[in-house]
N, C-alpha and C positions, 0 to 999 in steps of 0.2 A: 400639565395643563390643569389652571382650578377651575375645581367643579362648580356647579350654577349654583349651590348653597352659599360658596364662600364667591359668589362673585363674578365667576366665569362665565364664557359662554357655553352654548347646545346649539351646534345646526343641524338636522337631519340629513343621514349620508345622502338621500334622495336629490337633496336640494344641490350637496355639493358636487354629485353627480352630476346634475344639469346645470350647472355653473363651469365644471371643467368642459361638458362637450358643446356649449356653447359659444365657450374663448376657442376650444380648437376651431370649431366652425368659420367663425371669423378672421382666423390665423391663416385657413384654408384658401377663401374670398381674398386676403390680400396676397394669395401665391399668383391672382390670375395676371395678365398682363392688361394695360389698360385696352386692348383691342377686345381680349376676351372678356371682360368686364361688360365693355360696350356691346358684346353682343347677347350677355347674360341678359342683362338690362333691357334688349330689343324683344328680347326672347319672354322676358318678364311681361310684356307689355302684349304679347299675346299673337305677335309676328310670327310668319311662316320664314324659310329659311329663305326662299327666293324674294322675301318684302325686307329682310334682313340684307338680303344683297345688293339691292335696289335702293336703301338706305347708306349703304355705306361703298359704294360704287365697290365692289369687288363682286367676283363670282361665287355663286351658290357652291360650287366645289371647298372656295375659302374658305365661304362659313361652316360649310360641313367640317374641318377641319380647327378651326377658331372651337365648334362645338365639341368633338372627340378631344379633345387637348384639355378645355373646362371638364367636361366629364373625367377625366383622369385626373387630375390634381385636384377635384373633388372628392376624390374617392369614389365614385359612384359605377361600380364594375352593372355589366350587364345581369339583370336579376328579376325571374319569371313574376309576373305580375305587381311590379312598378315599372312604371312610366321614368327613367331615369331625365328626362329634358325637365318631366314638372317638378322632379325632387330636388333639379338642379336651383330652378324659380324658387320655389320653397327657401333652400338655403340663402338664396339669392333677397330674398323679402325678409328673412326672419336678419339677417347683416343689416338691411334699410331700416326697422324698426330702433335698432340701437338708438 
């Protein structure tokens, strides 16, 4: 690699840090299925899980299961004081802003 004297570039690893855990983030968001998507999305929107179910004519059991399933293939394990449903939105906002 040439150095920035003779030409090259310099990114700080900070940066390429949050450029790598950003593409996986989004890699993550296209593991979900379009169901769990749509319910990320509802959920994003500030719905409870029974207005989520009454939206999409299934039962509150579904959704609770449409939700542990996005939780899992988000990676997002049970962890004392986060909220794993807003960390879900969070990921779920920071994929929309793209």
């Amino acid at each position: 690699m040439a150095d920035v004297g003779s030409g090259g570039t310099w990114l700080d690893p900070e940066v390429i840090q949050q450029i790598f855990i950003r593409s996986r983030r989004r890699r993550t968001l296209e593991g979900l299925t379009p169901r769990e998507r749509e319910v990320l999305s509802l959920m994003a929107q500030g719905r409870s899980n029974q207005a989520i179910a009454d939206t999409l004519f299934v039962s509150a059991g579904s959704v609770e299961k449409h939700i542990s399933s996005l939780l899992g293939k988000l990676d997002l394990p049970p962890v004392d004081g986060e909220n794993r449903r807003v960390m879900a939105v969070l990921r779920y906002l920071e994929s929309e802003e793209r």
